[in-house]
N, C-alpha and C positions, 0 to 999 in steps of 0.2 A: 597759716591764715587765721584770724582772728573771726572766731564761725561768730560771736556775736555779734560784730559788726556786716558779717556775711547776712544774717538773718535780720537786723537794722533795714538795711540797704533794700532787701528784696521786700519788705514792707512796706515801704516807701514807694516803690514802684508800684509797687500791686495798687494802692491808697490812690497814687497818683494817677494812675491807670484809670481806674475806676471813675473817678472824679472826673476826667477828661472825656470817656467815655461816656458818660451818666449813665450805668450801668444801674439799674432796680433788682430787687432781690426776685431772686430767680432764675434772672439772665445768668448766660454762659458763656462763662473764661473761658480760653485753651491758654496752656501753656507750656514753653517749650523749654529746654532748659541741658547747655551743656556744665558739668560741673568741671571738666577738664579747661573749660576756656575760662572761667571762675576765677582759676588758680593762675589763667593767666599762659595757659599752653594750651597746642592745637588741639581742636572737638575731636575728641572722638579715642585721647590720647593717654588721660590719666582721671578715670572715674572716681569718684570718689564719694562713699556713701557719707562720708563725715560733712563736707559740703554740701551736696544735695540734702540734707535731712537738716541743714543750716536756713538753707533757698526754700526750703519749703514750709521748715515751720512758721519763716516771718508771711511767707504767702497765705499759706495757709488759715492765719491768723486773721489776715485783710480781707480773705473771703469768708469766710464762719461770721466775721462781724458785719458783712453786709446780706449775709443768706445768698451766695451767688452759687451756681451750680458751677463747678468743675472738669476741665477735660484736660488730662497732661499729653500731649504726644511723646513718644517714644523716638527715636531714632532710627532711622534709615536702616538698621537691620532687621528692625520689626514694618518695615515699610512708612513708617509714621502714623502705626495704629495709636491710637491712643488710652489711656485706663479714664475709667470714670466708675462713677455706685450704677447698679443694675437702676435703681429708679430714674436719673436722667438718662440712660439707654433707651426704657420703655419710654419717657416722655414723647422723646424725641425720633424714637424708631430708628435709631441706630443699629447696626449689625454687626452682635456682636462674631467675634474671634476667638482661635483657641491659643493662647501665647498667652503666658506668664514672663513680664521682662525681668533681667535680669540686669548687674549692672553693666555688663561689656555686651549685651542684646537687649536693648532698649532703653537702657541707660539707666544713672544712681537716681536721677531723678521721679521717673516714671517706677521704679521698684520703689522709692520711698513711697508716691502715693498709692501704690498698691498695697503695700503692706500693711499701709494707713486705713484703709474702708474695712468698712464690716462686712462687707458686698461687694467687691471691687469685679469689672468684668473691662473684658479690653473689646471693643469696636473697631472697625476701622477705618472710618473716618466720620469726622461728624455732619456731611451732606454739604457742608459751606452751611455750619447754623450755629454759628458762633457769633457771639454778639461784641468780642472784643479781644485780643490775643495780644499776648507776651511772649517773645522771642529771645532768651538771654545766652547770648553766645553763637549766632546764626544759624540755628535747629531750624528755619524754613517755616512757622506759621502758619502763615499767611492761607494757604489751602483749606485750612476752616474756619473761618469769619466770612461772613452772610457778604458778599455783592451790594453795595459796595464796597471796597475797603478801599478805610483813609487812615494815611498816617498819623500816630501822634506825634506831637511834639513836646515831648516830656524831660522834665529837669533831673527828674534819676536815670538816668541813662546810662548807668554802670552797678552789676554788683562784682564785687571784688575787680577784676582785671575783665570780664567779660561786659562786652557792648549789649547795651539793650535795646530794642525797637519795639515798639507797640504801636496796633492798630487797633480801628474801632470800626462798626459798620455804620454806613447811612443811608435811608433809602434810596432810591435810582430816581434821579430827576425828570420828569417828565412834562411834556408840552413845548412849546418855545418859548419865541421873544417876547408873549404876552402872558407868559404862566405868572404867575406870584407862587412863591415857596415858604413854608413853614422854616422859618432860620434857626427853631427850637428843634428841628432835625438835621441841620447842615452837618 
């Protein structure tokens, strides 16, 4: 696979993400990420830190340049805990976990942004206080992004051979048939 276009593509998302979402600095990504379905085979199946550290530098990248706090989940061996730095932990009062991923326990992805922090600690889970999630390969999301979640509908919708979905939160409508709603929140 051609990791620079691997790390292209998953910038693109992220950028696109962002944007779609209106995400402000500070808010909070999760993100999920099979590197096996990347390549284009089943999750879970052929890890791969060469890709993951591909998928993450272009991400990574998209988020340092907007100032977004960070949350990767891990894989259904570690329950879908997630790594993030101890400072959005405490922001957010997360709890933390004793699990270092690895790549066939939590996947290449979640050990690459471990590796990556100065302060990396694994939580598990972020309350549903996600302000907008990334899904690349069917790793499941969705469980931490804030109520409400809505899909996007985004034009990078592939890195390498894996499907992408993204979501974004919005607040919960409330009143009826004579409410008026802020459309700057839909």
């Amino acid at each position: 696979m051609d990791l620079a276009q691997i790390e292209a593509e998953s910038k693109a998302v992220v950028e696109e993400v962002c944007e779609l979402a209106k995400l402000k600095e500070g808010n909070l990504l999760v993100i999920g990420c099979s590197s096996s379905t990347v390549q284009g085979e089943l999750i879970g199946t052929h890890s791969s830190m060469d890709i993951a550290g591909a998928v993450f530098r272009g991400a990574w990248q998209a988020v340092q340049e907007r100032r977004l706090r960070l949350a990767v989940q891990c894989c259904e061996h570690l329950n879908r805990a997630l790594v993030t730095d101890r400072d959005t932990m405490e922001k957010y009062g997360f709890e933390q976990v004793n699990v270092i991923p690895q790549p066939k326990a939590g996947g290449s992805f979640a050990t690459t942004y471990y590796q990556t922090l100065q302060d990396p600690v694994m939580v598990e889970n972020t309350k549903a206080g996600a302000d907008a999630g990334i899904d690349i390969g069917g790793v499941l999301i969705g469980m931490h992004v804030k109520p409400v979640v809505v899909p996007l509908k985004i034009t990078h919708n592939r890195i390498g051979e894996a499907i992408v979905i993204a979501a974004r939160r919005r607040p919960k409508f409330v009143g009826g048939g004579r409410a008026v709603y802020d459309e700057a929140l839909e």
